[in-house]
N, C-alpha and C positions, 0 to 999 in steps of 0.2 A: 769889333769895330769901335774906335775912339770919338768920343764925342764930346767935343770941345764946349765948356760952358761954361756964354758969354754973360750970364745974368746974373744977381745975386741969389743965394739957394736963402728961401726963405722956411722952407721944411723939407721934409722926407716920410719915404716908409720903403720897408722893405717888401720883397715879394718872396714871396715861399717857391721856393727851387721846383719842387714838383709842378706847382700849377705853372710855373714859367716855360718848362722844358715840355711839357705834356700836352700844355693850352687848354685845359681841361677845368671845367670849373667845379667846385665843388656845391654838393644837393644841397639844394634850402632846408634847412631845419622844419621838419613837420612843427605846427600848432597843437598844445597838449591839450589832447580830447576827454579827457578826464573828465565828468559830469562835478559842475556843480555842487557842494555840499551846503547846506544851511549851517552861516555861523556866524557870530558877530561882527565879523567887518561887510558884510551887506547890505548897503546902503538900501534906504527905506525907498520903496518906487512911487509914484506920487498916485499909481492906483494902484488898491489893495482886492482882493475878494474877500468880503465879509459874508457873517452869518449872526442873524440878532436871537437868541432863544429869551423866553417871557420864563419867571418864575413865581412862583405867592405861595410864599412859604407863612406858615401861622403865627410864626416867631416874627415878621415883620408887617408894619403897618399898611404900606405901598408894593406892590409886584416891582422887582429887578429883571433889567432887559441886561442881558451877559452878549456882549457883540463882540466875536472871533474876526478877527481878520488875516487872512494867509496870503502866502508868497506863492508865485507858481515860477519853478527851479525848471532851468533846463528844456525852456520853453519849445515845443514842436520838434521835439526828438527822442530817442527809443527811452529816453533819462528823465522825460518830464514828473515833476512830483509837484504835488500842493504840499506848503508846512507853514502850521500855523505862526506868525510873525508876532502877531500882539493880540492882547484882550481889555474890553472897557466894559464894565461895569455902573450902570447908571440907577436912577432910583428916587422918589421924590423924600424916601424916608432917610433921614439925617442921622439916626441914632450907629447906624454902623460906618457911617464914613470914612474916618479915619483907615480903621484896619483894612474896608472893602476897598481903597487904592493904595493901599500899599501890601495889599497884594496881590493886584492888577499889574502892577510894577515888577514884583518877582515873578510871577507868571509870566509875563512878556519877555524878560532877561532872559529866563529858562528858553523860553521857544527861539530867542535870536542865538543862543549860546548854539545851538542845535545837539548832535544828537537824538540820542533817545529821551523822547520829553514824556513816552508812555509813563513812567513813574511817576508822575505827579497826580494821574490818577488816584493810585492808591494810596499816597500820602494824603489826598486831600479828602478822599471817602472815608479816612481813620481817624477823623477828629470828631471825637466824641464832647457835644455840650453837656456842662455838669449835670444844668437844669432839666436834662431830659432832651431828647429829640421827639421828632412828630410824625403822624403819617401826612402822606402828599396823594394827591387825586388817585385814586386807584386801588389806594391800600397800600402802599411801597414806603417802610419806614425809610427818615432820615435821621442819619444819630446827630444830623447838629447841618445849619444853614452853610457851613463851608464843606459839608458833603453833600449838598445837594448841587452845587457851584462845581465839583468834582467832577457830581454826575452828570452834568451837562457838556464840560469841556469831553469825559471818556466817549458820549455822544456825539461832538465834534469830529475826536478822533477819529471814532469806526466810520463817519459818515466821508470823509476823505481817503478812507483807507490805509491810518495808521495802524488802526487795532483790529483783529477781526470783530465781523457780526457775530453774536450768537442768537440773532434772529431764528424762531423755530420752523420747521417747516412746515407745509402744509396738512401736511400728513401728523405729525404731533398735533399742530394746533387742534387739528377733525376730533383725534383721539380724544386731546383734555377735552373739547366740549363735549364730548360720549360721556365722558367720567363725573363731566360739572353733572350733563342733566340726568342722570341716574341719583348721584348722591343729591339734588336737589329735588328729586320725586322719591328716593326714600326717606328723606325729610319733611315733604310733605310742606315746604316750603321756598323759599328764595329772599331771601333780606337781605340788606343791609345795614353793616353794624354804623356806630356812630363817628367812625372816623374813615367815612367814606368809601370804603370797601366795594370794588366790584363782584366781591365772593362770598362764599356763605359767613353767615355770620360767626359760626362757630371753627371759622378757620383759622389755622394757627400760624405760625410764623416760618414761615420759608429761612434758611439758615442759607443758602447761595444765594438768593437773587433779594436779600431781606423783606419781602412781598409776604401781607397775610391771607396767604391761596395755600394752605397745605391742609388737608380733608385725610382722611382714613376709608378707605373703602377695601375690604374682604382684610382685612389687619395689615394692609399694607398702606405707607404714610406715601401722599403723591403731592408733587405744589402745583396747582391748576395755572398756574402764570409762567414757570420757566420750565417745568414736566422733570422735574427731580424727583428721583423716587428712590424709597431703602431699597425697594426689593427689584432695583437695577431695572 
């Protein structure tokens, strides 16, 4: 059929012959369902989930509050994740400033970068201070104040469920206190040593979990804090 045209053509487009001849339209493109991943270009939300942990380590004069704050990815679906977005470091003592935000600074880049941010764990647990490290409430050496900041984020971590627990069970924990109070009634005492030790005094240094709870009972070496033992 010819159709005479009276107007000026100010555009066009063509039609595709199949949909023409057929009347058939073609499927909407699905939406790609793809979850989420954490990476730098995700804009910051203006609410965050944080988490504040208190520190007093002997190397410093005031207690550091380490406050996490995370993203939660993939909200109300089979995809949902928490991952830590940023970290802030505060403190009324002044002598570490400087390096304590700027490395609050790569820390946070690491967690927007996303990934796997578990390695900064152990990066940050292997810096050993010259001057010596200390023990912290309990008996738990730290080789130096940026592995105890370590040990706090690895604690972050397992508590959102990037790293596992290795939380002992009940059944261990029963055990080591059978073991504590045997070797502390064949001791014929219970003390504590001077760097605050919840174990015996003459306990030695735990080589996994670096905790001074490792005792000897019947010649076999055991750590009363994470239940490591030679003799398996």
């Amino acid at each position: 059929m010819t159709v005479k045209i009276s107007n000026k053509i100010v555009g066009y487009r063509v039609k595709k012959a199949d949909a023409e001849t057929t009347g058939e339209h073609q499927a909407p493109v699905k939406a790609d369902t793809k979850p989420v991943e954490m990476n730098e270009n995700i804009e910051r939300p203006d609410f965050l989930l944080g988490t504040t942990y208190k520190i007093k380590p002997p190397v410093a004069e005031h207690a550091m509050y380490i406050t996490i704050n995370d993203i939660l990815l993939n909200e109300d679906t089979d995809h949902e994740s928490r991952q830590p977005y940023e970290v802030f470091i505060n403190s009324k003592s002044m002598e570490h400033f400087q390096w304590v935000i700027a490395l609050t600074r790569v820390i946070s880049a690491v967690f927007r970068k996303g990934g796997d941010v578990t390695f900064l764990v152990e990066e940050l647990r292997s810096v050993y201070d010259p001057n010596g490290g200390y023990f912290k409430k309990g008996g738990v050496f730290m080789p130096s104040l940026v592995a105890e900041i370590g040990a706090v984020i690895e604690k972050h971590l397992k508590a959102i469920g990037l790293l596992e627990s290795d939380e002992l069970s009940e059944t261990t924990k029963r055990i080591l206190a059978e073991k504590r109070a045997e070797f502390e009634a064949s001791q014929n005492k219970a003390t504590n040593d001077d760097s605050g030790s919840d174990y015996p005094a003459n306990a030695t240094m735990c080589g996994k979990c670096n905790t001074k709870a490792v005792i000897v009972m019947d010649g076999c070496a055991t750590c009363l804090s994470c239940g490591d033992s030679k003799c398996g």
